[in-house]
C-alpha positions in Angstrom: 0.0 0.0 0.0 0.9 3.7 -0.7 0.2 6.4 0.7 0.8 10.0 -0.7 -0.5 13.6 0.7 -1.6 16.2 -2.1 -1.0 19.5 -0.7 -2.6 22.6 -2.2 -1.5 26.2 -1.4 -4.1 27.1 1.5 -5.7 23.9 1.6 -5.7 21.3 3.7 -3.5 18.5 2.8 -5.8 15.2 1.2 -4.1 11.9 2.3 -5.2 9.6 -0.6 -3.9 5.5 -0.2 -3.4 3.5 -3.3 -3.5 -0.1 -2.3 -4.1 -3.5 -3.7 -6.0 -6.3 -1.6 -5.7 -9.8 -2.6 -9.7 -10.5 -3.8 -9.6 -6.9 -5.8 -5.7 -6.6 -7.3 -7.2 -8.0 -10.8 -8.9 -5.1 -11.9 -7.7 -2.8 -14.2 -8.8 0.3 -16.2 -9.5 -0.3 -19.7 -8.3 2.8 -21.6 -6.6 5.3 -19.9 -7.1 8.3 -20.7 -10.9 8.2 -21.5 -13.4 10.1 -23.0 -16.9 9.1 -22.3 -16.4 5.4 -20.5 -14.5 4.4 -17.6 -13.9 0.1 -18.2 -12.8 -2.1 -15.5 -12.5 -5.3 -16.4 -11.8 -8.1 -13.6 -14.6 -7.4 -11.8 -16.6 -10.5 -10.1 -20.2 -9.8 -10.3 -20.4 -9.4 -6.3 -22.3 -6.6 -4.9 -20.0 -3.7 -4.3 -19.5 -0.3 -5.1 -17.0 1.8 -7.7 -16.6 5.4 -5.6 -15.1 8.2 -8.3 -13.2 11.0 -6.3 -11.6 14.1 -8.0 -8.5 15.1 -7.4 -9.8 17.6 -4.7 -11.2 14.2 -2.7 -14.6 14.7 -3.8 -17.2 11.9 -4.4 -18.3 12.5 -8.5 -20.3 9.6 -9.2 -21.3 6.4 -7.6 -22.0 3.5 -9.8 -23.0 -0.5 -8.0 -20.5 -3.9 -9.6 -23.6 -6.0 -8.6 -24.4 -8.5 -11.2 -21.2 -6.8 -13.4 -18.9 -9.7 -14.9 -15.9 -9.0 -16.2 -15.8 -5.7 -17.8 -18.0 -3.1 -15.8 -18.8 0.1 -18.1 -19.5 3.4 -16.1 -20.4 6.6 -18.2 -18.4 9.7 -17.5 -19.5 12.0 -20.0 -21.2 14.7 -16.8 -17.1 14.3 -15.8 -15.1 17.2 -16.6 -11.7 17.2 -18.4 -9.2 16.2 -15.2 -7.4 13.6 -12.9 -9.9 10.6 -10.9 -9.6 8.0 -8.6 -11.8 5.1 -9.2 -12.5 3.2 -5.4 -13.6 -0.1 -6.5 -15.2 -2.0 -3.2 -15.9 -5.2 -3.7 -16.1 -8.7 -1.0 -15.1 -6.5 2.1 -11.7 -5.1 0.4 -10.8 -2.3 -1.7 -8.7 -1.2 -4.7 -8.3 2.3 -6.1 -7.0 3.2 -9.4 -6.4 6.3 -11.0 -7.3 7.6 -14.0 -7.0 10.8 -16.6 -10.7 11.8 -18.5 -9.7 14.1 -21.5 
């Protein structure tokens, strides 16, 4: 697991913790940067959650795995052009990945 603080000038510091888990360290963004999608593929189908954060630490968009196999598609278009973290929370463990929407 990493951990790194983003620091802005009169800002609180955001601790955000990259980290891989044993039942989630299979999935992977699909395309990277995106446009319109976000794809993970590697995901099991079990009910969890994918959380996407801006690079201020701010919840964007929800979006349920449950009953997603494989590849799970999420639609970013309402996203605008910057850096995101996808949380994907699946079977009591976590994985976050970032990613770059153009």
């Amino acid at each position: 697991t990493e951990i790194y603080t983003l620091s802005l000038h009169d800002a609180l510091p955001i601790c955000v913790t990259f980290g891989q888990d044993a039942t989630t360290s299979n999935i992977k963004i699909l395309g990277n940067p995106l446009t319109s999608e976000l794809r993970l593929s590697g995901i099991t189908g079990e009910k969890g959650m994918v959380i996407i954060y801006d690079a201020m630490g701010r919840i964007m968009q929800e979006s349920t795995t449950q009953g997603a196999t494989g590849i799970l598609s999420i639609a970013c278009n309402n996203l605008p052009r910057g850096q995101y973290f996808a949380k994907v929370i699946q079977n009591n463990a976590s994985q976050t990945l970032s990613f770059v929407k153009l």
